[in-house]
VMD Tcl script that builds the backbone (N, CA, C; Angstrom):
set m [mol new atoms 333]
animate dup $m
set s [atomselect $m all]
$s set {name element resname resid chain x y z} {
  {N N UNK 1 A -66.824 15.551 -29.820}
  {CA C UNK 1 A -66.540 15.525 -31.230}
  {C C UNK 1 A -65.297 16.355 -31.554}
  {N N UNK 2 A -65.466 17.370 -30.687}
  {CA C UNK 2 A -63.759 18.047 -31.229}
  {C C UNK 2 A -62.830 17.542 -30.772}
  {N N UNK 3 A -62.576 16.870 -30.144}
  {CA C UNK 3 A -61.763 15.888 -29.519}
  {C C UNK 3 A -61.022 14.809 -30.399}
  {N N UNK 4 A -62.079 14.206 -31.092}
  {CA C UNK 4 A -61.644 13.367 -32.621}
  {C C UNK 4 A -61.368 14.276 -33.346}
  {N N UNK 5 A -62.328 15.653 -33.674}
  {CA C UNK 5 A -61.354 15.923 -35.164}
  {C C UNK 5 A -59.986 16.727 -34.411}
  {N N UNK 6 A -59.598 16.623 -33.145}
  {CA C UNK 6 A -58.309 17.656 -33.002}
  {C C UNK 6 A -57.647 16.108 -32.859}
  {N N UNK 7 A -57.903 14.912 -32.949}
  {CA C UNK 7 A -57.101 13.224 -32.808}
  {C C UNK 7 A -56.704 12.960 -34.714}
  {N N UNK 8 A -57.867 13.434 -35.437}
  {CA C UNK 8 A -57.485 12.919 -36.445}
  {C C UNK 8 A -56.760 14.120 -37.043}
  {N N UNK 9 A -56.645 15.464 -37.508}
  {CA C UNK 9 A -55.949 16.486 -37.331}
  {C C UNK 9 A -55.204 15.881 -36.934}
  {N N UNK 10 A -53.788 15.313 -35.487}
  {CA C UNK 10 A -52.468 15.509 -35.087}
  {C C UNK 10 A -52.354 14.204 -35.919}
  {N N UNK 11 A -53.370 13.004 -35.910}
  {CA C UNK 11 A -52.934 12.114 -36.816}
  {C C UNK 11 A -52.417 12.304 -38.318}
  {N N UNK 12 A -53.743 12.507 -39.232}
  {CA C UNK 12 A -53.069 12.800 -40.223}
  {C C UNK 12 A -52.086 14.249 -40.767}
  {N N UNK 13 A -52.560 15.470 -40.164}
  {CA C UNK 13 A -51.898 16.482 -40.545}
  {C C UNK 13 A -50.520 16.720 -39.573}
  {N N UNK 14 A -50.774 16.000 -38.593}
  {CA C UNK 14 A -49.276 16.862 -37.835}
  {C C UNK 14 A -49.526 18.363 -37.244}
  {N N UNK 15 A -50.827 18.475 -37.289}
  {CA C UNK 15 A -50.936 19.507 -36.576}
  {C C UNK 15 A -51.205 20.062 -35.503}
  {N N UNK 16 A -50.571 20.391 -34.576}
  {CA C UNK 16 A -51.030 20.435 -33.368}
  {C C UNK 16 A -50.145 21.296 -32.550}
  {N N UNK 17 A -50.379 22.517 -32.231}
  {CA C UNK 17 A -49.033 23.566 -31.792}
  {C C UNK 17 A -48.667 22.765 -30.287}
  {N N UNK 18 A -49.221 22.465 -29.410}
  {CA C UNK 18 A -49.177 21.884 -28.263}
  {C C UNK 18 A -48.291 20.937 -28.104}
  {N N UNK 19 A -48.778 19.550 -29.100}
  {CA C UNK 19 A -47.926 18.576 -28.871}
  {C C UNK 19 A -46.875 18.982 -29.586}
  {N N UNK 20 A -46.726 19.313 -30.733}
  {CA C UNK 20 A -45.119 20.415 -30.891}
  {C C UNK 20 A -44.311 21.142 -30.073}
  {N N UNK 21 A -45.160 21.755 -29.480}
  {CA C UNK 21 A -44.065 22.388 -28.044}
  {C C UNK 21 A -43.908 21.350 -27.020}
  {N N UNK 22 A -44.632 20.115 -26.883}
  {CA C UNK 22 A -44.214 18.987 -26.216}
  {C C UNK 22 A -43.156 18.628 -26.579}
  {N N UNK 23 A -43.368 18.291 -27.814}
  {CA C UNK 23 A -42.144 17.259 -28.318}
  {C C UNK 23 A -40.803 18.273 -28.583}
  {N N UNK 24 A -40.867 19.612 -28.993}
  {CA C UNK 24 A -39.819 20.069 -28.639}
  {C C UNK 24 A -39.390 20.510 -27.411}
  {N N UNK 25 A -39.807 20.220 -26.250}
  {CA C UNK 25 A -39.578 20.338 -24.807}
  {C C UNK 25 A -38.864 19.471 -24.108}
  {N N UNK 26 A -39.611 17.801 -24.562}
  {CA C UNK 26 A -38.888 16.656 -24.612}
  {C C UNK 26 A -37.704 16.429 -25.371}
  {N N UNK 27 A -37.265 17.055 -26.535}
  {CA C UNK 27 A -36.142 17.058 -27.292}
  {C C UNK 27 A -34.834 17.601 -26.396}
  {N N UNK 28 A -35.720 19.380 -26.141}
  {CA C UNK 28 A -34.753 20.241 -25.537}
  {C C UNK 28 A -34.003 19.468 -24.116}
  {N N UNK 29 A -35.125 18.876 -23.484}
  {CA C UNK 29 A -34.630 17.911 -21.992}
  {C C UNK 29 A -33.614 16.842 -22.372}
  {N N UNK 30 A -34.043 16.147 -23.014}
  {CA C UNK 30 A -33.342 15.064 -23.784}
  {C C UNK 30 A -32.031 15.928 -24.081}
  {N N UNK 31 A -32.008 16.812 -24.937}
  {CA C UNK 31 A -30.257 17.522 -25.567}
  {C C UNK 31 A -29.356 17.778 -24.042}
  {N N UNK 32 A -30.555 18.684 -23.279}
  {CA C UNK 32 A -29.395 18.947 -21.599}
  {C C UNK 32 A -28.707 17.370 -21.311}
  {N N UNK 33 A -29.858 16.687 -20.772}
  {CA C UNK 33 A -29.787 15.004 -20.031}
  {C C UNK 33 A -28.444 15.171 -21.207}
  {N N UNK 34 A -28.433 15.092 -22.279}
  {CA C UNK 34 A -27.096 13.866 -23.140}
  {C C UNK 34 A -25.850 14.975 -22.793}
  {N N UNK 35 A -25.927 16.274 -22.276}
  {CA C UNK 35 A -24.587 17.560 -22.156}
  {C C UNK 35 A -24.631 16.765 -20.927}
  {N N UNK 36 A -25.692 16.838 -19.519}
  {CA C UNK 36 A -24.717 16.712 -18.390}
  {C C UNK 36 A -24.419 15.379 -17.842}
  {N N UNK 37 A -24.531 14.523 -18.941}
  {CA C UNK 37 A -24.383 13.053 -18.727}
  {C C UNK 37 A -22.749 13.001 -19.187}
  {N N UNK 38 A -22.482 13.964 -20.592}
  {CA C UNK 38 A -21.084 13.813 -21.256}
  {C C UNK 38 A -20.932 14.500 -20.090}
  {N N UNK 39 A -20.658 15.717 -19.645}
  {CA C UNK 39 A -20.403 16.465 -18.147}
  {C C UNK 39 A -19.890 15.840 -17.393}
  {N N UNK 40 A -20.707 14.850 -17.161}
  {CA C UNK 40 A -20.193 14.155 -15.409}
  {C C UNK 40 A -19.472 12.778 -15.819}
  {N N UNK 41 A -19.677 12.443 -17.229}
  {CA C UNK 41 A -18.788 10.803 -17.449}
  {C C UNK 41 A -17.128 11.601 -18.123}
  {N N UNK 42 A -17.159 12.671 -18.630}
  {CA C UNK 42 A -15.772 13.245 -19.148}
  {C C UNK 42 A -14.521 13.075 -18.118}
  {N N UNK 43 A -14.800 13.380 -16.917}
  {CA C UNK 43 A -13.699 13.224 -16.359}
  {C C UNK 43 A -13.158 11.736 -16.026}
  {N N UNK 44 A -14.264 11.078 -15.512}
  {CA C UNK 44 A -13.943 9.282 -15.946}
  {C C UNK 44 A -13.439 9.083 -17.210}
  {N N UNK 45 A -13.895 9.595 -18.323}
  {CA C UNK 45 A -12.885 9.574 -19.444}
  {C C UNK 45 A -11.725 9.609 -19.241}
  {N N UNK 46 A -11.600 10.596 -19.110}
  {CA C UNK 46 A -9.664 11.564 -18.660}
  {C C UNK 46 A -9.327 10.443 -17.889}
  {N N UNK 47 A -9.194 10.164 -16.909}
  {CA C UNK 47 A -9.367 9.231 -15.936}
  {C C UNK 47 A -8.780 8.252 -16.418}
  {N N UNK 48 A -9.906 7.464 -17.156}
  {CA C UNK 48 A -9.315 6.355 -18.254}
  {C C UNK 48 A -7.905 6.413 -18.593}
  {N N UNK 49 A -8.360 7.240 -19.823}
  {CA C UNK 49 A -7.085 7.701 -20.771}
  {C C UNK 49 A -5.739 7.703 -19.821}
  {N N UNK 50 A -5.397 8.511 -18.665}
  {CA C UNK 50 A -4.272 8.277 -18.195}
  {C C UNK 50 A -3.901 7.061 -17.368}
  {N N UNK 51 A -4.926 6.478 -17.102}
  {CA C UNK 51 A -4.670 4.735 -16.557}
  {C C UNK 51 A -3.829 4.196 -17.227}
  {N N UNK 52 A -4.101 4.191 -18.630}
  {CA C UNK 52 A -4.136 3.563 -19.609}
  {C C UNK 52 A -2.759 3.774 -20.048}
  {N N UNK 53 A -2.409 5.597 -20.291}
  {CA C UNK 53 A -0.974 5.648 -20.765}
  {C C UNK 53 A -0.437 5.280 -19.759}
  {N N UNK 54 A -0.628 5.277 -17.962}
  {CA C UNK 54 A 0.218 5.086 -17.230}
  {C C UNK 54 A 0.146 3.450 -17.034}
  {N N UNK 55 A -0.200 2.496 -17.522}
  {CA C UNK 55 A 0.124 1.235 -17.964}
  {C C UNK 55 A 0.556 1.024 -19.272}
  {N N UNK 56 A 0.609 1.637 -19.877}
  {CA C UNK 56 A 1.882 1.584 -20.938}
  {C C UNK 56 A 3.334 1.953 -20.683}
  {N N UNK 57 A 3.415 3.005 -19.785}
  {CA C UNK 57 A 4.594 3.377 -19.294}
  {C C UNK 57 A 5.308 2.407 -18.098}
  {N N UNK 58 A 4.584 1.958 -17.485}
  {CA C UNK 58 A 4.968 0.533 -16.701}
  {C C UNK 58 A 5.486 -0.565 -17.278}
  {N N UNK 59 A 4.446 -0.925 -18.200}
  {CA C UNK 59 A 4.432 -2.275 -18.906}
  {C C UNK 59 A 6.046 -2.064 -20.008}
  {N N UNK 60 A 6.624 -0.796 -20.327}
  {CA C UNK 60 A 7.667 -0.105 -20.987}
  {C C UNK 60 A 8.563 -0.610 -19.937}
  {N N UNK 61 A 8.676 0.436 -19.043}
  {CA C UNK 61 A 9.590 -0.160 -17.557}
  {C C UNK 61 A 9.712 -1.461 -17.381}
  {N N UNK 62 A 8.598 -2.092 -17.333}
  {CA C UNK 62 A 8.810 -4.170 -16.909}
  {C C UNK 62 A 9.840 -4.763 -17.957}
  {N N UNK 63 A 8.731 -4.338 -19.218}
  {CA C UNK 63 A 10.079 -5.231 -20.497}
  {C C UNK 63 A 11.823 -4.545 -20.311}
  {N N UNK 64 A 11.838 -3.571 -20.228}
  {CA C UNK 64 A 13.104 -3.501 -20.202}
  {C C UNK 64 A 13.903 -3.284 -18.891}
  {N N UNK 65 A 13.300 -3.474 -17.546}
  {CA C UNK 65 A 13.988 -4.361 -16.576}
  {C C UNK 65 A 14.489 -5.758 -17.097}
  {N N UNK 66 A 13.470 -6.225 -17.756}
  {CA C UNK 66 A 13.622 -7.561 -18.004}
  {C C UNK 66 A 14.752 -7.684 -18.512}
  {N N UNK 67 A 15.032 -7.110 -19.811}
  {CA C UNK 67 A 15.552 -7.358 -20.597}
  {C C UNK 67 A 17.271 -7.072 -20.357}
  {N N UNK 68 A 16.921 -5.910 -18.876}
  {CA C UNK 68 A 18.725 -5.596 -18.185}
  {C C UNK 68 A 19.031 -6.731 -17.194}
  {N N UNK 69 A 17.876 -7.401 -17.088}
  {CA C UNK 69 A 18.260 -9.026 -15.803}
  {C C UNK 69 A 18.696 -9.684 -16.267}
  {N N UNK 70 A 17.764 -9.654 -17.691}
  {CA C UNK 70 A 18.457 -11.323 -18.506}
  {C C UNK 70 A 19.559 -10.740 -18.723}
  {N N UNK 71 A 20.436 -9.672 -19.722}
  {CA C UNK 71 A 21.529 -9.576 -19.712}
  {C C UNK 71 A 22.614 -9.579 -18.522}
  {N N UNK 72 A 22.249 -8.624 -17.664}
  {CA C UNK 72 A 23.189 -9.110 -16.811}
  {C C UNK 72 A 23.123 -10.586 -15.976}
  {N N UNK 73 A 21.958 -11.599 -16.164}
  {CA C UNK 73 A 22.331 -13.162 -15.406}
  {C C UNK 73 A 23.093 -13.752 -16.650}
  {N N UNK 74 A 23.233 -13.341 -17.785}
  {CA C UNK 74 A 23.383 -13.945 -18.846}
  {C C UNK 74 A 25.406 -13.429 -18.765}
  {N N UNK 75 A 25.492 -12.217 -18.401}
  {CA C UNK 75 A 27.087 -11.718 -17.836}
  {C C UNK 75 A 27.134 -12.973 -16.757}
  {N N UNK 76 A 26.834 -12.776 -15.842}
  {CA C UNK 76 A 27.125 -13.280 -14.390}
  {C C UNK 76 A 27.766 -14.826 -15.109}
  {N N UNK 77 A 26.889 -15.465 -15.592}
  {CA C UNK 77 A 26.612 -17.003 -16.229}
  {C C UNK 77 A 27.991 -17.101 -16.901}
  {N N UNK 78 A 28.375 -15.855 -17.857}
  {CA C UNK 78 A 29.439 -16.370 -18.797}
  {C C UNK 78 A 30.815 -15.916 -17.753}
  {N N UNK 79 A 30.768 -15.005 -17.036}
  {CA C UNK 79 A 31.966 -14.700 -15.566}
  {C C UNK 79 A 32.264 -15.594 -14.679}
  {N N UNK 80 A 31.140 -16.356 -14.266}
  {CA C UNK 80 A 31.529 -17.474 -13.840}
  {C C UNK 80 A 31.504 -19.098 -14.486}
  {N N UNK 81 A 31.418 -18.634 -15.266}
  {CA C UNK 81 A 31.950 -20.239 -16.275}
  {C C UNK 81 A 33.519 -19.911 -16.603}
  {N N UNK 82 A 34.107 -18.513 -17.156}
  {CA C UNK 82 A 35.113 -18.151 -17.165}
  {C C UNK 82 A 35.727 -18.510 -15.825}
  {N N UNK 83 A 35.216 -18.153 -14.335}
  {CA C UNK 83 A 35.965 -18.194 -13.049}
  {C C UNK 83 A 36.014 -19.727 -13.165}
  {N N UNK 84 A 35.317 -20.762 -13.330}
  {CA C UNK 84 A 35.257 -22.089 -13.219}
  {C C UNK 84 A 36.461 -23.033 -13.503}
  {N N UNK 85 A 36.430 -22.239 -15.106}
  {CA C UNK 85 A 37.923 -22.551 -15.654}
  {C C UNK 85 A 39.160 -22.759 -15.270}
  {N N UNK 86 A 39.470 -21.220 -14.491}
  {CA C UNK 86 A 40.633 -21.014 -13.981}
  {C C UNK 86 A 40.476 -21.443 -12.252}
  {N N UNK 87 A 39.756 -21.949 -12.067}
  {CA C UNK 87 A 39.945 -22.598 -10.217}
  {C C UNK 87 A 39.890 -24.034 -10.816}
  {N N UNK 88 A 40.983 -24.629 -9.645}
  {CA C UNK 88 A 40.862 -26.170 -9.509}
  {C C UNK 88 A 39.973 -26.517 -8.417}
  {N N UNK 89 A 39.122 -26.537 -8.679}
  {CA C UNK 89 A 37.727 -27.044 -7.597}
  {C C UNK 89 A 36.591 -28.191 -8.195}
  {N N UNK 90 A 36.217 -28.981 -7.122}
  {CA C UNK 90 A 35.485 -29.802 -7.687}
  {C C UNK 90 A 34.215 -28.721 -8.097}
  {N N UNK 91 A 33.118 -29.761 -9.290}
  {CA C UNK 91 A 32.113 -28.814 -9.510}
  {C C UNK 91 A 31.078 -28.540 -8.901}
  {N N UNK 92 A 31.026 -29.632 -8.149}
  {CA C UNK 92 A 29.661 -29.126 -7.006}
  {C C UNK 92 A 30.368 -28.130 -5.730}
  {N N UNK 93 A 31.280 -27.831 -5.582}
  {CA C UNK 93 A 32.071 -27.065 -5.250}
  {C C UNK 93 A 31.758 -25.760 -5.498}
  {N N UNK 94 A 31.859 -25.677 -6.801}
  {CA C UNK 94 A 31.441 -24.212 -7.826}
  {C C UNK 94 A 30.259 -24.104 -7.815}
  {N N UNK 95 A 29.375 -24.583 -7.708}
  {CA C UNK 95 A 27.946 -24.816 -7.709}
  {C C UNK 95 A 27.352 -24.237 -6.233}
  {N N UNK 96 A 27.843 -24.650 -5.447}
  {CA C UNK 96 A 27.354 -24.181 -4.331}
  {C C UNK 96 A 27.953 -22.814 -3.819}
  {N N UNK 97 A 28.950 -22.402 -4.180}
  {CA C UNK 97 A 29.317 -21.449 -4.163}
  {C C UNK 97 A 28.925 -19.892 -5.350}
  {N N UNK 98 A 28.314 -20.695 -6.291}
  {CA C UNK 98 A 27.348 -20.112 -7.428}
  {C C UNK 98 A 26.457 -19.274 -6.767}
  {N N UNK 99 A 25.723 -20.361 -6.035}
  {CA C UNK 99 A 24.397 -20.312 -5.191}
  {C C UNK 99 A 24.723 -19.683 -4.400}
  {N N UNK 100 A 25.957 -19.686 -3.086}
  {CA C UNK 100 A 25.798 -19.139 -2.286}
  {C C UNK 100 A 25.886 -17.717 -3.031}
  {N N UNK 101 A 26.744 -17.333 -3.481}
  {CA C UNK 101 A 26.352 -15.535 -4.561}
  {C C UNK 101 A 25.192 -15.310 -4.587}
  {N N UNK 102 A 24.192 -15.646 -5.458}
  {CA C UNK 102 A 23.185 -15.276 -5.868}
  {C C UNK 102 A 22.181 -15.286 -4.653}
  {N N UNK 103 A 22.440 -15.947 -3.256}
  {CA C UNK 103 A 21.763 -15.661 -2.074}
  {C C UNK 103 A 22.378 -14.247 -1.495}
  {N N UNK 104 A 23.693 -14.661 -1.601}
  {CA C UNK 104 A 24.006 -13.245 -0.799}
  {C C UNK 104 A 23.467 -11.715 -1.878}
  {N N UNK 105 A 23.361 -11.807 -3.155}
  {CA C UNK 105 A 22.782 -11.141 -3.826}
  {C C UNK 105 A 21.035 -10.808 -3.636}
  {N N UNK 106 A 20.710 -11.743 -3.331}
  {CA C UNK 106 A 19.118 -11.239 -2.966}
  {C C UNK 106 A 18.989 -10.944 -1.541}
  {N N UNK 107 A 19.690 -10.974 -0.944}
  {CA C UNK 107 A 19.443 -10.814 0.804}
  {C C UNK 107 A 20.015 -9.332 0.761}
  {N N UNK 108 A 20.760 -8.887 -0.127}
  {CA C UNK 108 A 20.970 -7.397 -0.080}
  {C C UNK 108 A 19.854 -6.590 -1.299}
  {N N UNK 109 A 19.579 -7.197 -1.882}
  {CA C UNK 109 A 18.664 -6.578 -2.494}
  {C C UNK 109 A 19.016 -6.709 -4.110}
  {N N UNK 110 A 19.497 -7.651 -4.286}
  {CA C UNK 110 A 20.038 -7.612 -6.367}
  {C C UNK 110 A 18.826 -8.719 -6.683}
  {N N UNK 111 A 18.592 -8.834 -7.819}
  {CA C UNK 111 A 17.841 -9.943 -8.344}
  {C C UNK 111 A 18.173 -11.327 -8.397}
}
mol reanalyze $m
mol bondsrecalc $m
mol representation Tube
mol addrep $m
């Protein structure tokens, strides 16, 4: 019988010093668990975060390689349409000799 009235007691009154120090025991465990969970995932954070700026700083670098290739194929293009002009050569002539440049340019290492 004391058994029910200490069941209906935690039922209706909430009273019960025991399961109170339970449930604040389980709280207190619960608060550590959520510190050494942030603890051990923080540095994967950090982690992140500089992935992240250090693919922005790349993806910075790519566009504006890009953007010094196209200009300079876009030089090359108008230098030799200018050279075209002034040689009397047939045009497949110029053409293959275009090409041969831009091979000897990648076999040394230009784009």
């Amino acid at each position: 019988m004391a058994d029910l009235e200490k069941i209906v007691k935690i039922i209706f009154a909430g009273d019960d010093s025991d399961l109170a120090k339970t449930i604040n025991s389980v709280g207190g465990g619960m608060d550590k668990l959520a510190l050494n969970v942030g603890k051990a995932t923080q540095p994967l954070a950090d982690l992140t975060d500089s992935i992240l700026k250090i693919d922005l700083v790349l993806a910075g670098l790519a566009a504006g390689a890009l953007v010094v290739v196209t200009a300079q194929a876009g030089k090359f293009g108008d230098s030799f349409a200018e050279i075209a002009t002034l040689v009397d050569a047939p045009a497949g002539a110029l053409l293959e000799f275009k090409d041969n440049i831009r091979i000897c340019d990648r076999q040394h290492g230009q784009p």
